[in-house]
C-alpha positions in Angstrom: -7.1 68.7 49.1 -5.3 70.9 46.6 -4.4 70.8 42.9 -1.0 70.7 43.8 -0.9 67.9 46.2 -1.7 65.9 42.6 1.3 67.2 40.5 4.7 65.3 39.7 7.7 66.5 37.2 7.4 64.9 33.9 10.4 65.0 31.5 8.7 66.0 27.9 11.1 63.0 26.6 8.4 60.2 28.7 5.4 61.0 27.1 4.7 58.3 24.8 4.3 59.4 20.8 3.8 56.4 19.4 2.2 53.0 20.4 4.7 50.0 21.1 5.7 47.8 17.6 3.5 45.2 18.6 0.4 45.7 20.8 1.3 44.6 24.0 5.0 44.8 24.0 4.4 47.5 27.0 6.1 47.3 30.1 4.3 47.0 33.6 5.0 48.1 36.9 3.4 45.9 39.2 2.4 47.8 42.9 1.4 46.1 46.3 -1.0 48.0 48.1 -0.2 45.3 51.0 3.9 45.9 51.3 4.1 49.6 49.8 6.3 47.7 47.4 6.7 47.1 43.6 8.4 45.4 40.8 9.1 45.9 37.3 7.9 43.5 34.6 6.2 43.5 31.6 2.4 43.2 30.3 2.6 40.2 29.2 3.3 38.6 32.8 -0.3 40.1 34.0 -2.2 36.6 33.6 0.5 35.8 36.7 -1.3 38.2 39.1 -4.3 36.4 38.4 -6.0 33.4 40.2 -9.0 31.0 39.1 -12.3 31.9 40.2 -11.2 35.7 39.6 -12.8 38.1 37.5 -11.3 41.1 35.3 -13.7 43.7 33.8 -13.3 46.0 30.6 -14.5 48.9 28.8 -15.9 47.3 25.3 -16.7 51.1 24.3 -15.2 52.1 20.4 -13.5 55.3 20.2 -15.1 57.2 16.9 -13.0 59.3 14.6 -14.2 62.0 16.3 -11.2 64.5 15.3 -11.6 66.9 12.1 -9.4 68.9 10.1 -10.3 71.9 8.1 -10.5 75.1 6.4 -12.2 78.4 7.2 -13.1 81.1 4.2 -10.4 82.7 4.6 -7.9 80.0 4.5 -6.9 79.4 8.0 -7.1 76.0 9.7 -10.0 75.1 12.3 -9.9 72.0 14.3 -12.9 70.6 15.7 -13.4 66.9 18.1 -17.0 66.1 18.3 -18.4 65.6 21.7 -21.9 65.0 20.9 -24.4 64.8 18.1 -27.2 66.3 18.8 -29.3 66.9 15.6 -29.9 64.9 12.8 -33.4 65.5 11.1 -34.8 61.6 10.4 -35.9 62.5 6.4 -32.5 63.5 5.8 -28.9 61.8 6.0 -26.7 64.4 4.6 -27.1 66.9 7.8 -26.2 67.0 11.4 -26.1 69.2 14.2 -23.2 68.4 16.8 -21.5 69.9 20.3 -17.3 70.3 19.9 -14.7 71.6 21.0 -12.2 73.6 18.4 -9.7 75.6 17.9 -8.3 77.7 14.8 -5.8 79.9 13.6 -7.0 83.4 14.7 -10.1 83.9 16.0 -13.5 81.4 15.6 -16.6 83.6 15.5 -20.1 82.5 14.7 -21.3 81.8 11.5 -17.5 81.1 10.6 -17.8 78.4 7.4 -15.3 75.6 7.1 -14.7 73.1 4.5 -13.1 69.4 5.9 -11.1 67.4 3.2 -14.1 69.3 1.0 -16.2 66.4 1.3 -18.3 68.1 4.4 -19.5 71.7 4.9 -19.7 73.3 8.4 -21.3 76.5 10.4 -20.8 77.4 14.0 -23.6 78.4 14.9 -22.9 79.7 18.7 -21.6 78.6 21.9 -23.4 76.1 24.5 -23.9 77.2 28.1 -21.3 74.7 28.6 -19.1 76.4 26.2 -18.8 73.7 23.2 -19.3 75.0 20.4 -22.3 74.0 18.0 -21.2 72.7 14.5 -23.8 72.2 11.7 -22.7 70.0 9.6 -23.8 68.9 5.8 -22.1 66.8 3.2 -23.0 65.2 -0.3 -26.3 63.5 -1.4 -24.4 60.8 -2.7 -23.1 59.3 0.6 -24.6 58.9 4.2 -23.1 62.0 6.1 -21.8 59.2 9.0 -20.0 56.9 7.0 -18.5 60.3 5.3 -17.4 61.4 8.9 -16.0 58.1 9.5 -13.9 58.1 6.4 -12.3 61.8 6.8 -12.3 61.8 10.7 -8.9 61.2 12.4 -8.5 59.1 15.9 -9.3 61.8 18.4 -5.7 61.9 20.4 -4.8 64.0 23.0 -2.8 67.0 22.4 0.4 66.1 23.8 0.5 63.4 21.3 1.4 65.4 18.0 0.5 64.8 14.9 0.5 67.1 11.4 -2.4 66.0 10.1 -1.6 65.0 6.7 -2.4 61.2 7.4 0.8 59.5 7.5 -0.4 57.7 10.9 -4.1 57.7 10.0 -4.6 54.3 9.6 -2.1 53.4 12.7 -4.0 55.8 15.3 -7.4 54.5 13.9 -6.0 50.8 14.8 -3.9 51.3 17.8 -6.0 54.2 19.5 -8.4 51.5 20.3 -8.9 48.0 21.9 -9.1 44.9 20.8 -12.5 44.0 21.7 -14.1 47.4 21.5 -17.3 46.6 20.0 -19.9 49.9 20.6 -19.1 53.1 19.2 -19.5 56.1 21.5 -15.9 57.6 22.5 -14.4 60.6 22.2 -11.0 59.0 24.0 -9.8 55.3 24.1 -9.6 53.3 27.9 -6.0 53.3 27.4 -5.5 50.3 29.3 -7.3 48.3 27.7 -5.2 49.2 24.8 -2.7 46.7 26.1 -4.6 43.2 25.7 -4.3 41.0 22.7 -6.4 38.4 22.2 -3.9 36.0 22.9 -3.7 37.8 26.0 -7.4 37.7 26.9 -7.6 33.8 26.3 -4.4 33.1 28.6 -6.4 35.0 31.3 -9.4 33.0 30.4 -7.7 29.4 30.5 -6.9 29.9 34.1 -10.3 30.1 34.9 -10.8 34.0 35.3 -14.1 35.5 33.9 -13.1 38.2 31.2 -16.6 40.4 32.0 -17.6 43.5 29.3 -19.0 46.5 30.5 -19.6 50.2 28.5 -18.9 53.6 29.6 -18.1 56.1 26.5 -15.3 57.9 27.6 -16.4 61.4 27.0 -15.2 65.6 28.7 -15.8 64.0 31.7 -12.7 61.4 31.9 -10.2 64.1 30.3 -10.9 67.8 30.6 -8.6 69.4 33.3 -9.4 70.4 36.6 -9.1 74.3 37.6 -10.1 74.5 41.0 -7.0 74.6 43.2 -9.6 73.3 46.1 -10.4 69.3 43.4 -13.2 68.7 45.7 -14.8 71.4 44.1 -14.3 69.6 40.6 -17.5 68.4 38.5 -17.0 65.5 36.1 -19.2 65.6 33.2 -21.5 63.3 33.0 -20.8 59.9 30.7 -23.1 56.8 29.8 -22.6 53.7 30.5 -24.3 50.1 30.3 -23.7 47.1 32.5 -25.4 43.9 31.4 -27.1 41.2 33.5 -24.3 38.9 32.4 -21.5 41.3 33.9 -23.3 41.8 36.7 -23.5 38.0 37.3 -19.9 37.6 36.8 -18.8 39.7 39.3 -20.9 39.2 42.3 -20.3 34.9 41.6 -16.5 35.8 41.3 -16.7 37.9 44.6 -19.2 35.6 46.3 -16.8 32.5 45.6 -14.0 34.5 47.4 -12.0 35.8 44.0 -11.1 39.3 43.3 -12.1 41.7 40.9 -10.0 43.7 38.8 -11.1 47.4 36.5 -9.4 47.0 33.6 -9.1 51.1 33.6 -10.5 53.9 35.7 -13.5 54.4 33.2 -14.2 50.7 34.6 -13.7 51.4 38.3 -15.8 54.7 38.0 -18.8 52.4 36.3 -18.4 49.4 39.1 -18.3 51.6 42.3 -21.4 53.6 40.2 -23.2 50.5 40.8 -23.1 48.8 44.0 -26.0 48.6 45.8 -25.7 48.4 50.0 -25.5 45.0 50.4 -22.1 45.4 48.4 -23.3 43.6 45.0 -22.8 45.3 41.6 -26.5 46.1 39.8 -27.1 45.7 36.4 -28.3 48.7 34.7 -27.9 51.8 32.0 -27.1 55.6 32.5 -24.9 58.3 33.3 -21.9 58.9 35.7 -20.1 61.7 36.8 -18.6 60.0 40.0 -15.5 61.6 41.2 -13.3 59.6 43.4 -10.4 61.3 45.2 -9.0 59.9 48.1 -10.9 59.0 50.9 -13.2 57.3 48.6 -14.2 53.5 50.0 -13.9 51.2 47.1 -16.5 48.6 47.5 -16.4 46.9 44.1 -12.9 46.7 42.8 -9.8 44.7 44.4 -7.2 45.6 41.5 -6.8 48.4 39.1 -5.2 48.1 35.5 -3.9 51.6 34.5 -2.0 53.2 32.5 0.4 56.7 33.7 -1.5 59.4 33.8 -1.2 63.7 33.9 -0.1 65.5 36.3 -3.1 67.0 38.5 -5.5 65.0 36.2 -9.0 63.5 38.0 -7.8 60.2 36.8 -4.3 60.8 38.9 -6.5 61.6 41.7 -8.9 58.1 41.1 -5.4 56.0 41.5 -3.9 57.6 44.8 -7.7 57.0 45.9 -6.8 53.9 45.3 -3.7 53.0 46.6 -2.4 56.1 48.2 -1.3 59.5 47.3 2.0 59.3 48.6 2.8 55.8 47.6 1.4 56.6 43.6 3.7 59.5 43.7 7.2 58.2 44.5 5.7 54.9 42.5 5.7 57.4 39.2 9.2 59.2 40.4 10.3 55.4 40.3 8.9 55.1 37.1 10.6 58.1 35.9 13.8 56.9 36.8 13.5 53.4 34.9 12.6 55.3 31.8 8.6 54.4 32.1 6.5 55.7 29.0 3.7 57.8 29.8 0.0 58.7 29.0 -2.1 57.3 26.4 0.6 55.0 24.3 2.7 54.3 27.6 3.4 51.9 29.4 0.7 50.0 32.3 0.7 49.6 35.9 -1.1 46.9 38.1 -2.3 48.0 41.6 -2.6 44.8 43.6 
């Protein structure tokens, strides 16, 4: 398949800059994989595509404020997301080593200094194999270097949704780039579509009798960096952790065993479940890494329905959803979506696959 057979026209206007007023206020387009058909509602009619004895599965992961600000030496501005820490010497709490990605105005070289919100001092100290950059990190004896990072860092949006960085939507991105039941820290990006649910949501799901299940996977490179090989099968994902409990586990293989469905809430979820069926077609409890890549011609074994939000043009997680329901079909499904004036990416608007 080629990199090209993934790609749609976008108008800039669609991609959503904001988050709806109130979580939840999204629209949804609802498809069936059964007619080739679809409908428009909105988000909060998903509990209506749901039956008793049914089980939907999220991504309790917390997004950290992985996104810094600063200044070189010389004045100009470095930017710098934090991928993973990888240093932190256990006598001292003022000093950390960690992996990044960044950008600045003219050229980053090693050993280039920066100063963030002069609160914490950094080095790069080289470039990974990998090519992150390594940050060395130090900030003031008088507060734990983490809870300093948590206090300067910024949500860690994408890049097509623009923001100045002088803090105006701080506290909104921290609030709204996140779920509602995100409980362990670990991402560098949010499972957008579980940015949807409220808890009122959640418990109108529940009172029909559908198991609301938790799993983790911290979205991390793998989920978002682009793909370059015109030939995707030659694609790599980075690898990214996850954790699925005894308890989720249970859940699912009852709700599937009793004859009800399962639906990901999110492709981080879907990659996680089909990561952990054994042959006998039950889900395995268990901890560790991922880097499955499902284009189409994949045979989903563990998921019945997909939650999802609009994704980028020749992006792996566009590829996970034609997988899903069909390359063709997801592709005149977004044109449709274009027409009606859908919002797009991270803050957008949702779509069920049925």
């Amino acid at each position: 398949m080629k990199l090209s057979d993934f790609d749609y026209r976008l108008p800039p206007g669609l991609i959503a800059q904001r988050p709806p007023a109130r979580r939840g206020d999204s629209r949804l387009m609802v498809l069936s994989r059964g007619t080739a058909s679809w409908e428009h509602r909105f988000f909060s009619n998903l509990p209506e595509y749901l039956k008793p004895g049914d089980a939907l599965v999220v991504n309790d992961t917390k997004v950290i404020p992985a996104r810094l600000i600063g200044k070189k030496e010389s004045g100009g501005k470095v930017e710098a997301l934090l991928v993973r820490k990888k240093w932190g010497p256990p006598e001292s709490r003022y000093s950390q080593e960690w992996e990044c990605l960044a950008q600045s105005s003219g050229r980053l070289r090693e050993k280039t200094r920066v100063s963030f919100e002069d609160r914490v001092e950094g080095e790069f100290l080289g470039r990974t194999p990998e090519g992150l950059w390594r940050l060395y990190l130090t900030g003031s004896q008088d507060e734990d270097l983490d809870l300093t990072l948590k206090s300067i860092g910024l949500a860690p949006l994408p890049p097509y949704i623009r923001r100045d960085g002088d803090g105006r939507t701080r506290e909104e991105d921290r609030e709204r780039y996140q779920t509602v039941y995100a409980r362990r820290e670990g991402a560098i990006a949010a499972p957008t579509a579980g940015m949807h649910f409220t808890q009122e949501t959640l418990e109108k799901i529940r009172a029909k009798g559908v198991s609301v299940a938790f799993l983790t996977l911290h979205v991390g490179m793998g989920t978002f960096l682009p793909v370059k090989c015109e030939e995707v099968e030659k694609h790599r994902l980075e690898l990214e952790f996850f954790d699925l409990q005894p308890e989720t586990a249970e859940a699912i293989n009852g709700a599937r065993k009793a004859g009800g469905k399962v639906f990901a809430v999110g492709t981080t979820v879907t990659r996680a479940l089909e990561s952990s069926v054994d042959g006998r077609g039950e889900i395995r409890a268990g901890r560790g890494q991922t880097g499955l890549f499902i284009l189409p011609g994949h045979r989903f074994q563990a998921v019945d329905g997909l939650v999802t939000n609009f994704h980028l043009p020749r992006s792996t997680l566009l590829m996970l959803v034609s997988a899903f329901a069909g390359r063709e079909f997801i592709l005149s499904a977004y044109e449709e979506a274009v027409k009606e004036n859908y919002r797009f990416y991270s803050y957008g608007d949702a779509m069920l696959i049925i």
